[in-house]
N, C-alpha and C positions, 0 to 999 in steps of 0.2 A: 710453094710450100709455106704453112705459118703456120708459126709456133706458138701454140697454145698454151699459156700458162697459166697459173688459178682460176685469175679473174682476169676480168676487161678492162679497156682503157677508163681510166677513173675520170672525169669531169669535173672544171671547179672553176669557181668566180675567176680566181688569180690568175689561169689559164684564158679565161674569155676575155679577162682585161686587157691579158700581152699580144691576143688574140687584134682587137681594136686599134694597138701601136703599132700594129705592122706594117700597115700602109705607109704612116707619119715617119717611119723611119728607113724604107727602102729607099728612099732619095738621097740619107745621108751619106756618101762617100766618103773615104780616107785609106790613109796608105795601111799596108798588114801592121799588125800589132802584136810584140811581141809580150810573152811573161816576164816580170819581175820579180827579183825578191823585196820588194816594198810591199808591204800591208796596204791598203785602202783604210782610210780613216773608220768605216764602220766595217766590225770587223765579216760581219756574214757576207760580204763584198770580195772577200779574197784578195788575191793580189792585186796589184795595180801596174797595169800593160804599160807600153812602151807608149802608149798614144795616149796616156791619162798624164804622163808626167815630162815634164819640160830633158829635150833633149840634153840638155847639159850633165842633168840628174844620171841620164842614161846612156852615156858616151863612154867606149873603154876606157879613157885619158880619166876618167872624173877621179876623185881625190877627197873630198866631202860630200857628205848626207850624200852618198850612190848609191842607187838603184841596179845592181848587175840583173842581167839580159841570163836567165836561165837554158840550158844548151846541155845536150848531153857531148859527151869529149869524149866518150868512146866509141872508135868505126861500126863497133859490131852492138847489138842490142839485142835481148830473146823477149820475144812475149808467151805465156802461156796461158791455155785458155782453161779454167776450173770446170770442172764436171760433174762435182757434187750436184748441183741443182736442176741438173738433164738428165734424161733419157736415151740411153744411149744411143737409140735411131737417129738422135738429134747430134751426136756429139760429129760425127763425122762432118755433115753439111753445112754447122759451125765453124770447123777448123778451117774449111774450103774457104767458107767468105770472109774467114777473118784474116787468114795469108790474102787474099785479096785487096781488101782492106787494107794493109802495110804494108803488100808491093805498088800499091796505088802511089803513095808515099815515094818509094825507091827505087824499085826495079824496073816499075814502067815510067818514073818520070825523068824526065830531059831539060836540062832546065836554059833557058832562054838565051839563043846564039850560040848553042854548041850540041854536041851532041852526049853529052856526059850525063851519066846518072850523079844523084848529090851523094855525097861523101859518107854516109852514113847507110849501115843494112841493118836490119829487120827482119828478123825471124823465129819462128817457131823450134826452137832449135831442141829444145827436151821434151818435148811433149805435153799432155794434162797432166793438171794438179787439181788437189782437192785442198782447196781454201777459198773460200767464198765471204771474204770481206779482204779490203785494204788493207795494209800494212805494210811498215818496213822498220827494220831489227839491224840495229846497229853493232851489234855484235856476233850476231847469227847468218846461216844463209838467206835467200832470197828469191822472187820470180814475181815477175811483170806478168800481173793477172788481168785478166779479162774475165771479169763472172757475170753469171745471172742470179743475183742478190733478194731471196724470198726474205719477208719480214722486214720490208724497205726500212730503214733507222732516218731517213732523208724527209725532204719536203714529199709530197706524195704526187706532187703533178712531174716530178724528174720522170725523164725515161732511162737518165744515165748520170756517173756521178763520178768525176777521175780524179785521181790523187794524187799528184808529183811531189817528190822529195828532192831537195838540192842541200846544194854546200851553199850558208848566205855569201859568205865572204869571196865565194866566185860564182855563182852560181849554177853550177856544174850537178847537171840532174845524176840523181843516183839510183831511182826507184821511181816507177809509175804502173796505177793501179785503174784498172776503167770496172767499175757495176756497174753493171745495168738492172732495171728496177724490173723485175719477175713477175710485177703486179701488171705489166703493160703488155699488147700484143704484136710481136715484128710477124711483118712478111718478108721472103726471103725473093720474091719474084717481083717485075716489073713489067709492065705498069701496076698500078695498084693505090688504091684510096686508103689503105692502111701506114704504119710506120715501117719505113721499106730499111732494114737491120743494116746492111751493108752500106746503105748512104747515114744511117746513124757515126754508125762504127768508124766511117772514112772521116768525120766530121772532130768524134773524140781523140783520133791517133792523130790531130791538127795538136789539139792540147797535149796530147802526150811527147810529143815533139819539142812541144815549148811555145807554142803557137796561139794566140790569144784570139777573143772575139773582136770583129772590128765592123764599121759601118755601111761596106762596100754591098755593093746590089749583089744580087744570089746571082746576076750572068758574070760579077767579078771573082766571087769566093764563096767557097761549101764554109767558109771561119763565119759566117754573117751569126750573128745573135738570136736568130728564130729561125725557124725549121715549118714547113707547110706537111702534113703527110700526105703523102704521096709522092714527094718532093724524088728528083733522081740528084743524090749528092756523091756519085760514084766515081765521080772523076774531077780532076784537078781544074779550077781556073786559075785564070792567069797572075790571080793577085795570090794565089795559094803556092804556084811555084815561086812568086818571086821573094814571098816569106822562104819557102824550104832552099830556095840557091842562093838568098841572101844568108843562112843561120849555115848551111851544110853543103856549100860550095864544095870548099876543100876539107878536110879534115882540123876538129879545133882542137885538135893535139896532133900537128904533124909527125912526130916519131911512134903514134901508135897504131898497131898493123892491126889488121880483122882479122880475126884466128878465133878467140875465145870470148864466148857468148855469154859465158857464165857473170851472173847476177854481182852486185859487193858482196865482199865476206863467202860467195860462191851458191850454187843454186840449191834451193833446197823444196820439197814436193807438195811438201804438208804446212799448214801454219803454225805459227811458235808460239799464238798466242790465242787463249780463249776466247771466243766473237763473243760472248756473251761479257766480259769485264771490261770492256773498250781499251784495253792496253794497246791499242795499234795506233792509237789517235793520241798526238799529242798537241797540248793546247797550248805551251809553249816549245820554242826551238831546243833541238834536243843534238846536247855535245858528243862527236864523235868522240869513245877512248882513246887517249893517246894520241891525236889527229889535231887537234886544238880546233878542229872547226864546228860552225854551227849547220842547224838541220834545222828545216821547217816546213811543214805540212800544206797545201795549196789544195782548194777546192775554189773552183768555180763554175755557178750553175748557169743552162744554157736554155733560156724557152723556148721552148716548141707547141708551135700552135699549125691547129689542121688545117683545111683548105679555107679562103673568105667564105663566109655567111657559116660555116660549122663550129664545133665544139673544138674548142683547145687544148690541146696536156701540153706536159713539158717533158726535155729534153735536160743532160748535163755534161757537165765536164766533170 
């Protein structure tokens, strides 16, 4: 099956150039790499992973200039998938590969020397919503969306684009949001010379976990920084479990049980704010009431370029 949407995959210098670094940087190895709440000096760079900045910076012990280690702290998580921009023959075959998708993550993974799943579930717990951009309302309810985003606002070679919300001062996610760009075309079958959705999507719920890109070859980790299409990124390597049973061994709040899925401030279906005024994006960190803590907004993009000697797009976080 593939999902046809407007138009086709778009083509562009910037995609053929990252296209070119691909080879030059499949050799470079390194351990997984986690999200920060540190900024990168330039700020369209996003955060700055656990592997960009000196261990000290990013040790729980630290005490000055810290960088905390972003983590969601509660066992239970919902995602839902927006349906304003499908069809509804499409919305079911969706939902299937995107529970796919983030029991890849939890339900089917085991993580190394035991037999245990990681600490943390995933689920589709309320069903679709109709909101189709990112956001999160600090005073309102909530829901961890997954859309397919017409009238991209993004770079134009993205194929996806995610957005996590944390607390700085612990890093403790609170909200994450994945688009994907409507302009581009996934197939939902495999094999295939197209962008196969479910090795996409297994790729972004890395970041939406808290999980950074890093330099490891694609036989160590689906987290690598380029994407081939046709690529099969549907199942875990070894450097991908050992980011999720290093972060989600045990529980990062041992006295909290999985029971309730519900979003901060609690779930809600619709969004609370107009896509057209950008009030969802904030460009400084934004103070919970009454909480005394900070928020701040994390984007980072992920190239994705097609097979050697083809045309390249891009992929995101």
């Amino acid at each position: 099956m593939t999902l046809a949407f407007p138009t086709f995959l778009r083509v562009t210098r910037t995609a053929a150039v990252a296209l070119l670094l691909l080879g030059a940087l499949e050799g470079r190895a390194s351990a997984f790499c986690r999200t920060t709440t540190c900024r990168n000096s330039d700020p369209d760079d996003g955060e700055e992973s656990t592997c960009d900045l000196p261990p000290e910076r990013t040790d729980p012990s630290c005490r000055d200039n810290c960088c905390r280690r972003v983590i969601w702290k509660r066992p239970c998580v919902s995602f839902s998938l927006d349906i304003s921009n499908l069809r509804s023959e499409q919305v079911g075959p969706i939902r299937d590969i995107l529970t796919a998708a983030f029991e890849t993550w939890t339900k089917h993974a085991r993580c190394p020397g035991t037999s245990l799943a990681p600490a943390i579930t995933l689920r589709d717990a309320f069903g679709p919503v109709l909101c189709g951009h990112a956001e999160y309302n600090s005073t309102q309810g909530n829901a961890n969306i997954i859309t397919f985003r017409k009238n991209w606002p993004y770079d134009p070679d993205e194929l996806g684009h995610t957005v996590v919300t944390y607390l700085i001062a612990t890093g403790e996610l609170v909200d994450a949001d994945i688009e994907m760009n409507a302009d581009f075309k996934f197939t939902t079958e495999l094999p295939t010379e197209e962008n196969d959705l479910q090795s996409v999507l297994t790729h972004e719920i890395g970041h939406f976990l808290g999980i950074a890109h890093n330099n490891e070859p694609r036989s160590l980790s689906i987290m690598h920084r380029y994407y081939q299409a046709g690529s099969d990124l549907r199942a875990l390597r070894a450097d991908d479990l050992d980011a999720l049973c290093t972060m989600y061994a045990t529980p990062a709040d041992p006295s909290a049980v999985c029971g309730d899925f519900a979003p901060r401030n609690g779930f809600v279906a619709e969004c609370a704010f107009d896509p057209g005024s950008g009030g969802w994006c904030a460009a400084e960190p934004v103070r919970l009431p009454g909480r005394g803590a900070n928020l701040a907004l994390f984007v980072c993009v992920l190239v994705a370029a097609r097979a050697l000697r083809r045309r390249g797009h891009q992929l995101t976080r």
